[in-house]
C-alpha angles and dihedrals in degrees: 000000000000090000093036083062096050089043090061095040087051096055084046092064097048087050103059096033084068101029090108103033091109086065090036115209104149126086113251118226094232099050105103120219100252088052099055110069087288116263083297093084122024107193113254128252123245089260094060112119118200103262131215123332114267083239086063091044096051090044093054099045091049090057094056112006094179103039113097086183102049092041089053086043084054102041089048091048089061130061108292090164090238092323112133114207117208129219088217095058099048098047090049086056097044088045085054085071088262094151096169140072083230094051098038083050097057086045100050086045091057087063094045107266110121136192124202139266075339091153139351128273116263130197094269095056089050091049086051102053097034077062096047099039101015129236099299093060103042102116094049083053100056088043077065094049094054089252117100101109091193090297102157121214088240091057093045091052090052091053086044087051099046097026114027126226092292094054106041101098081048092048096046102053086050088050098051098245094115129025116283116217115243082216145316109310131183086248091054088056088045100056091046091055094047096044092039108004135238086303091068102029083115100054097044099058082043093058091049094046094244099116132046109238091236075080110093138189092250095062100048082048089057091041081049088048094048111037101005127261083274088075096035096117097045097052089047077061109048088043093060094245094125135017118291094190120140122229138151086262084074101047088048097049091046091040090053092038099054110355138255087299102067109036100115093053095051088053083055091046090054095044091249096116105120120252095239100059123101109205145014085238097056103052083045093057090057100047090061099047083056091049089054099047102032103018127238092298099071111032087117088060096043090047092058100042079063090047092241088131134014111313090192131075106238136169089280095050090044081043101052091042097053088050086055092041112004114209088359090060077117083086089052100049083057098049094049101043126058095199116048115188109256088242105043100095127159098261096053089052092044080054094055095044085052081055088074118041091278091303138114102247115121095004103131093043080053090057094043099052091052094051093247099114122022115276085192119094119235134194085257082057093053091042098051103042090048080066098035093049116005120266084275149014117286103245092184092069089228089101117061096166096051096081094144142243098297104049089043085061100039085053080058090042099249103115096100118182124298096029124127146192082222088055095052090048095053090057097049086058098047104041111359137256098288091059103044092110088068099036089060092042083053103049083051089242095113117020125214121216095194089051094055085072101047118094105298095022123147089245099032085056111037107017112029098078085072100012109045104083116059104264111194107281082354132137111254096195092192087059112055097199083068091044097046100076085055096069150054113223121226079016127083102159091060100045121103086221090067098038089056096056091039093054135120109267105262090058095028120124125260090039122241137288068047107082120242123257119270128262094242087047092045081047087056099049092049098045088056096050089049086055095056102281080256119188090243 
């Protein structure tokens, strides 16, 4: 009897050891550290209710920021669905140097006193619970941690299907199930530091597609050595390892993260500020005359119709806007440029992205080719790829993304023959980056059709005294849309412009006693056709 009543008690024990594994909020004795969501978030017991909304929390803290008493007395006084905060554990956070709500949540959650919905999971997270509950309970998991953010178990099992374990934060934010980034921001680096340290700062923005995986670990550990890891992703930036492109996306994180204000300093502080721009001041300035005259949705438009960021739509724009929206980044094109060219629709770029197996790539070399956007490359191009990609090449291999002016504008399509990065070069030298445009119109390597027509111009000198009113089924040279029939784009030899100037004397343009063009000049003209007669 004495052994029958061990045995049952024994088997009690087992029973209700194991009751809730399915939900699986108890630690489990094999689960390593590192393989639990770190210290940072001990999984929850059964018991543990769901605690105060993330809206209550940030309200509380705001009110006293410092005062571990007065935040518990508020979070108490709000539904905690049954959770009880104490004073003592949040004092002895805030006292740990946690001087955000972000940080004093992850804290307080560490001792078991969780907030919803208060971040987003991370693949660690993800790793942990999968560990605890298994697979086939991650999302409910996550629900107890305060994390859920709204993640189902269907959509985690897809991810765990088509990705793996490994891949699910990653496949959820493509599908939608979690929020995708518009891009790296400082914030992002700081709450991968805080949940896995500076050792696993890497593998945290890559699992939440925020990194490239060219990016290593090394070199956020030199960017670390050499700015903190309080810089780090603005040196990541200003040293071409990830993209440096300007959108509305930016405007709106910075806008929601510190306030109209401060909007310039944050783009300092991410390492998006343009290179032409002087000052922080300055850029601010601006910001806050669009907001004024356009409102806060449309400062990216109103900056570029000033010039203070890229004014043409180029491969990292068309780029940026397909990793937001995928084959629909034609309405974000939309949203982001004031100005769309006349012949860039959905359905051509939908075409383009077809091109190539449904990607980016080559999208804008697509649109160029087909006239839609400028091959030419205008002063905006220079500008812009001298912040997309550095002034030249890095020579010393530890840049990937500084491949220099030319190859940024062969990759949109506007590095026409016989264009180089030499060329370029040579410009920068002689007259600086801001005036390469000219410099290049006035070697002859890449004509200028606006600037045929200035004081000393091929047509201003030589064709607008005939041709500089609109004749009846006439050439206006000083208005393209006129020039253009009379001429075959990509082919000179075949245009009716440059066998005109290359006739006999009795048909040549301009007509005699007038003298005929120069050779230099006829060698212009027909350069620029070659290159697309583009309105540049």
């Amino acid at each position: 009897m004495r052994h029958q009543v061990f045995g049952f008690m024994g088997l009690l024990v087992l029973i209700m050891a194991f009751q809730n594994c399915s939900e699986g909020f108890r630690y489990s004795s094999g689960v390593k550290a590192s393989e639990s969501s770190s210290a940072n978030n001990p999984p929850p017991t059964s018991s543990t209710p769901a605690g105060a909304s993330n809206a209550n929390f940030k309200a509380c803290y705001a009110a006293t920021p410092t005062d571990g008493n007065a935040i518990s007395a508020c979070l108490n006084s709000t539904p905690t669905n049954g959770m009880t905060y104490t004073a003592a554990t949040i004092s002895t956070c805030l006292l740990a140097g946690n001087a955000t709500d972000l940080n004093l949540a992850i804290c307080m959650s560490t001792q078991g006193q969780f907030i919803q919905e208060y971040r987003q999971p991370k693949q660690s997270d993800i790793n942990s619970c999968a560990n605890v509950v298994g697979n086939s309970a991650i999302a409910g998991c996550l629900g107890k941690r305060g994390i859920k953010a709204g993640v189902t178990q269907t959509a985690v099992d897809q991810c765990l299907v088509s990705d793996g374990l490994t891949g699910v934060e990653k496949c959820l934010r493509r599908a939608g199930a979690l929020l995708k980034r518009p891009a790296l921001f400082q914030s992002d680096a700081n709450l991968c530091e805080k949940l896995e340290g500076t050792l696993g700062l890497a593998l945290c923005l890559q699992n939440s597609d925020l990194l490239p995986a060219t990016v290593t670990q090394a070199v956020i550990d030199g960017c670390i050595t050499a700015v903190t890891s309080a810089r780090v992703v603005r040196c990541l930036r200003v040293n071409f390892h990830i993209s440096n492109v300007v959108m509305q996306a930016h405007f709106n994180e910075c806008l929601n993260a510190v306030g109209q204000a401060a909007i310039a300093t944050c783009f300092d502080n991410n390492g998006l500020l343009p290179v032409v721009i002087a000052a922080i001041a300055t850029f601010q300035t601006e910001i806050d005359n669009c907001v004024t005259v356009v409102g806060a949705v449309a400062i990216a438009k109103c900056m570029r119709n000033k010039s203070f960021i890229s004014s043409k739509i180029m491969q990292p724009h068309i780029a940026s806007c397909f990793d937001a929206a995928g084959l629909n980044a034609f309405t974000c094109l939309n949203a982001n440029f004031a100005v769309i060219p006349p012949l860039l629709t959905d359905v051509e770029l939908k075409a383009c992205f077809a091109a190539n197996l449904n990607t980016p790539a080559n999208a804008a070399r697509c649109l160029a080719t087909k006239r839609i956007i400028s091959s030419a490359p205008s002063q905006d191009h220079i500008n812009a790829c001298a912040r997309f990609a550095g002034n030249v090449a890095d020579a010393t291999g530890t840049r990937p993304g500084q491949v220099g002016i030319a190859t940024c504008l062969d990759r949109s399509g506007a590095l026409p023959a016989p264009l180089l990065q030499a060329n370029i070069n040579t410009c920068i030298t002689n007259v600086g980056l801001a005036a390469v445009s000219n410099c290049l119109h006035a070697q002859g390597v890449v004509p200028s059709f606006s600037r045929f027509n200035l004081a000393g111009g091929i047509f201003a000198v030589s064709c607008a005294g005939c041709h500089g009113v609109a004749l009846p089924g006439g050439m206006n040279v000083a208005v393209y849309s006129t020039v253009l029939p009379k001429v075959i784009p990509g082919s000179s030899a075949t245009s009716l412009l440059y066998g005109r100037i290359t006739a006999a004397a009795a048909t040549q343009m301009p007509p005699l006693p007038a003298a005929p063009l120069a050779a230099a000049q006829i060698a212009t003209l027909a350069r620029w056709i070659d290159q697309g007669a583009n309105d540049n």
